[in-house]
C-alpha positions in Angstrom: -0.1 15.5 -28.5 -0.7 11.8 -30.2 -1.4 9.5 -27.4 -0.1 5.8 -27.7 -2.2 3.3 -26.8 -1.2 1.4 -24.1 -0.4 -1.9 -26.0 2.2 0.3 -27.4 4.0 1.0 -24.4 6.6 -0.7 -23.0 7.8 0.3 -19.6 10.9 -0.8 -17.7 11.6 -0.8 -14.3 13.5 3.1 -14.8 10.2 3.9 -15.9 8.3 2.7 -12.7 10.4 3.9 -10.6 10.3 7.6 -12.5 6.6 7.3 -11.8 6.8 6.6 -8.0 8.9 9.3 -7.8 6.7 12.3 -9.3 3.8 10.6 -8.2 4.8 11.6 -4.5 6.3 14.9 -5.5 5.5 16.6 -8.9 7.6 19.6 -8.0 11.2 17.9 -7.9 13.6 19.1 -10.5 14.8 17.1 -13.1 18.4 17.3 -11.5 16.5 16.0 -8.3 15.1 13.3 -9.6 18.0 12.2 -12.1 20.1 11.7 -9.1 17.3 9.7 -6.8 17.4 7.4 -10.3 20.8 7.4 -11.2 21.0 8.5 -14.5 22.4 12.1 -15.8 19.8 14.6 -16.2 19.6 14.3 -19.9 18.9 10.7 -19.7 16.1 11.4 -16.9 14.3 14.0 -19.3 14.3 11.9 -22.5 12.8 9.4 -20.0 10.0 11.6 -18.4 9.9 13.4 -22.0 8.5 10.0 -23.0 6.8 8.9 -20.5 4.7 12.5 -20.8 4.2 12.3 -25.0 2.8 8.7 -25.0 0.4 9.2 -22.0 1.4 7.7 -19.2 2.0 11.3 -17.7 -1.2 13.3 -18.4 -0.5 16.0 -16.5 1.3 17.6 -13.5 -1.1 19.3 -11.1 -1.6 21.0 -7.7 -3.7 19.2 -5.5 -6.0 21.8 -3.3 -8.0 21.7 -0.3 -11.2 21.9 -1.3 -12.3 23.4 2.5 -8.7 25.9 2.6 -10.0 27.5 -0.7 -13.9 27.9 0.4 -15.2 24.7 -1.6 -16.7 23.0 1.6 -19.3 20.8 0.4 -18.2 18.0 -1.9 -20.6 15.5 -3.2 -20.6 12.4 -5.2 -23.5 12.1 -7.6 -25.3 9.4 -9.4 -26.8 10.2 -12.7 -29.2 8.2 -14.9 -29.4 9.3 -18.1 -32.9 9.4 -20.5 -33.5 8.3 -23.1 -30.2 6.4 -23.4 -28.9 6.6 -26.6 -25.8 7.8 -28.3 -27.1 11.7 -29.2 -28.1 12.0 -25.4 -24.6 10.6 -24.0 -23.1 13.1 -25.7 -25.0 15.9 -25.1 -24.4 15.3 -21.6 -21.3 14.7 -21.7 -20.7 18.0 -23.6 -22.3 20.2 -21.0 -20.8 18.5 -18.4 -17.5 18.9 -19.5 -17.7 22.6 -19.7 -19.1 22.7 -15.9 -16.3 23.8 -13.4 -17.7 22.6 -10.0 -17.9 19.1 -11.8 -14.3 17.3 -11.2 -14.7 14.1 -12.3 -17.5 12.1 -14.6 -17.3 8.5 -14.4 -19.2 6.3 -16.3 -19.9 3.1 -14.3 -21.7 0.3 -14.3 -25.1 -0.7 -12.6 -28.2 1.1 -11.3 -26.9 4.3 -12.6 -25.2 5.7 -16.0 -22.9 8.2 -14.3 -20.9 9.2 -11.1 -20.0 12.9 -10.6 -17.7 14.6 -8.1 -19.1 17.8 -7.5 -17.8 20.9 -5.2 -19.7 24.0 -3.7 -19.1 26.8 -1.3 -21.7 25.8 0.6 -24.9 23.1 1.0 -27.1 26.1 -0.5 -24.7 26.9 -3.4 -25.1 23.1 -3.9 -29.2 22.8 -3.7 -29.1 26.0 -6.0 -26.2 24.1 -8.3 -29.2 21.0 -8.7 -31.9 22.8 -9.4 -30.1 25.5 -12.2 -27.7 23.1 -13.6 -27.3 19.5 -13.2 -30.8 18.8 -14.1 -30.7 21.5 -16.8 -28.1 19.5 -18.8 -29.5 17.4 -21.5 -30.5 13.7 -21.0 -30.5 14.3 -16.8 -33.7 12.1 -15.7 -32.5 10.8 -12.7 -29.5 12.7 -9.4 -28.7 11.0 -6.6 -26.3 12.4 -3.6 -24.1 11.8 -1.5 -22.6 14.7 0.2 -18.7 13.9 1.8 -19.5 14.2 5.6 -15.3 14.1 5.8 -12.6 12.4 4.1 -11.0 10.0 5.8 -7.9 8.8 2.7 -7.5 10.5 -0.4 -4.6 9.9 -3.1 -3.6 10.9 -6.0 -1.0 8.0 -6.2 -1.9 4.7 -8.3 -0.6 1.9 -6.9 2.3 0.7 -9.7 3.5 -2.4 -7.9 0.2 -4.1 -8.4 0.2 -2.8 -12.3 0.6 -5.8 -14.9 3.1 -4.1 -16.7 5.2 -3.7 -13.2 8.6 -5.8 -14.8 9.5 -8.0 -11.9 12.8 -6.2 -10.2 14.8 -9.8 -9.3 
């Protein structure tokens, strides 16, 4: 699939409102939705068609819980990367794309090159996770963790009213 950049895209306030609505509940039909829109169901799936072949959808997905399905320690963890140059980025990058307990990979600004999101059955499975992995992938010279004591908010919703291609609804 050819993404668009996002110059490219042009979004109205159908669009917007599309979003909203599969952002709180990927599941709903396309009838379902067509009718909480207002458009016939064709209309709705060219839309969300769109909306999924330029980007803007990447992906429909089931959010777990990490504790319900035996994944009880999550941490966030700060990587600094040596040496830093290209050939090292992306080696780790590489290996830490093909690492399932690793979620996310940011790359941030600041003290540190990288943020991780990592999950583990337990704080053991974790320490053992460290010491095998993380470090083992190329260009690690520096972990730092935090491990989640408990979530407090978590979504999966971006907030669209405050996006600067929000069209103004008056």
């Amino acid at each position: 699939m050819t993404t668009v950049q996002p110059a490219e895209i042009l979004l109205d306030e159908t669009d917007f409102v599309i979003l909203a609505c599969l952002q709180s509940d990927a599941t709903m039909t396309n009838v379902e939705l067509a009718k909480k829109i207002g458009f016939s169901p064709s209309a709705c799936l060219s839309r969300t068609r769109r909306l999924r072949e330029t980007g803007v959808i990447r992906s429909y997905a089931a959010i777990l819980d990490e504790e319900k399905v035996g994944l009880e320690v999550v941490t966030y963890v700060f990587v600094c990367l040596s040496p830093h140059d290209r050939t090292t980025t992306e080696a780790f990058l590489a290996r830490i794309r093909e690492i399932p307990s690793i979620t996310e990979c940011h790359n941030i600004s600041g003290v540190h090159d990288y943020l991780l999101k990592i999950v583990a059955p337990s704080m053991h499975a974790y320490r053992d996770f460290v010491i095998d992995t993380l470090i083992e992938v190329p260009g690690v010279g520096e972990v730092e963790s935090s491990v989640v004591l408990s979530t407090e908010k978590q979504s999966f919703q971006l907030p669209l009213a405050e996006s600067k291609l929000w069209k103004s609804r008056s």
